[in-house]
C-alpha positions in Angstrom: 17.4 -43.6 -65.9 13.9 -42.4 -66.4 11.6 -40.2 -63.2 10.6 -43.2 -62.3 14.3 -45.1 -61.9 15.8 -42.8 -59.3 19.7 -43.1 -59.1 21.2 -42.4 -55.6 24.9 -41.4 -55.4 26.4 -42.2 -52.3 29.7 -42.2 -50.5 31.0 -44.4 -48.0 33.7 -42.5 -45.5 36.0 -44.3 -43.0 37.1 -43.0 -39.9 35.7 -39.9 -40.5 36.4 -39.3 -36.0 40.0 -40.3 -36.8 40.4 -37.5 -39.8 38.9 -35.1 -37.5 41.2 -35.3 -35.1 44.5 -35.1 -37.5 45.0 -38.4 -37.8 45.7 -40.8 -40.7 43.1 -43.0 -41.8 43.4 -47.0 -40.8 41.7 -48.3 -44.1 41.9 -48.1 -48.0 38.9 -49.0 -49.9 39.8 -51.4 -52.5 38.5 -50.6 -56.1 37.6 -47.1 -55.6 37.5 -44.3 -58.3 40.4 -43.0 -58.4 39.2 -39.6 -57.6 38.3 -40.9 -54.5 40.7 -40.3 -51.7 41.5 -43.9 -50.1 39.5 -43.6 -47.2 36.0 -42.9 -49.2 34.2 -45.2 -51.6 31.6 -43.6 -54.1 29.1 -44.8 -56.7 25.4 -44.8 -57.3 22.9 -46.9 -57.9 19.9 -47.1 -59.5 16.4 -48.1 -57.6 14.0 -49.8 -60.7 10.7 -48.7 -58.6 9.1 -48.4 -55.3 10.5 -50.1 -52.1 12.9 -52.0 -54.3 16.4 -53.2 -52.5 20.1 -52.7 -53.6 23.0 -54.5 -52.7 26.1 -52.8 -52.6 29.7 -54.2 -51.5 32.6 -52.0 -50.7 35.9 -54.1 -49.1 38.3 -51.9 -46.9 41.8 -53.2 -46.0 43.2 -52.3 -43.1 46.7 -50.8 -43.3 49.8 -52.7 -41.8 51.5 -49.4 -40.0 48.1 -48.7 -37.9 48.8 -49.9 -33.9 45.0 -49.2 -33.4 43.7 -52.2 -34.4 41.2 -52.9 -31.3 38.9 -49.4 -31.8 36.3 -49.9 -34.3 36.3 -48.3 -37.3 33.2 -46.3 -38.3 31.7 -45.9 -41.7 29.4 -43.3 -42.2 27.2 -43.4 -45.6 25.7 -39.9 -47.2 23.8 -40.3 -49.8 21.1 -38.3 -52.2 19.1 -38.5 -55.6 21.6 -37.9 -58.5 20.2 -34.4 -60.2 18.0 -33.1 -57.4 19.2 -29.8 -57.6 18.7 -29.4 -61.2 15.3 -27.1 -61.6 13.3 -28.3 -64.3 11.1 -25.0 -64.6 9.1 -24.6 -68.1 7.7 -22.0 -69.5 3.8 -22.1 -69.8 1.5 -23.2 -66.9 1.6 -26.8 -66.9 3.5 -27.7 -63.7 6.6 -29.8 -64.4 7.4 -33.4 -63.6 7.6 -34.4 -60.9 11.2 -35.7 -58.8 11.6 -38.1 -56.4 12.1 -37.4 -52.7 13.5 -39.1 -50.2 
């Protein structure tokens, strides 16, 4: 990945109300890292150049114990650009490149 090829990382978190309230979560993503505790799904992705579009597909199961099966179950996505907090200060007094934003 160049400047110009930003990667996002992102994670995808189920039930996040649920967990907040002590409960267990009602989902496992399927084919998540396995550093990834069961109800989060992470990766990144990389964007080729301006205003392009990614597709990304995560698949959940729902577990068998769970009685709530009628509330729905939210998702909530964070994302950011992969390296933004690294400084890339040189010496001298041509400014650096430049990162992305979002």
């Amino acid at each position: 990945p160049s400047l110009l090829s930003p990667v996002l990382e992102y994670v995808l978190d189920a039930d996040t109300d649920r967990r907040r309230r002590g409960q267990a979560p009602r989902v496992s993503f399927l084919g998540r890292r396995p550093s990834d505790p069961e109800h989060q799904f992470s990766d990144t992705v990389e964007l080729p150049r301006q205003h392009a579009r990614a597709c990304i597909k995560a698949t959940f199961q729902l577990h068998d114990s769970i009685r709530d099966k009628l509330r729905p179950i939210a998702i909530t996505l964070a994302y950011g650009i992969q390296g933004a907090g690294a400084g890339r200060r040189g010496r001298g007094t041509t400014l650096p490149p430049l990162l992305p934003v979002l």
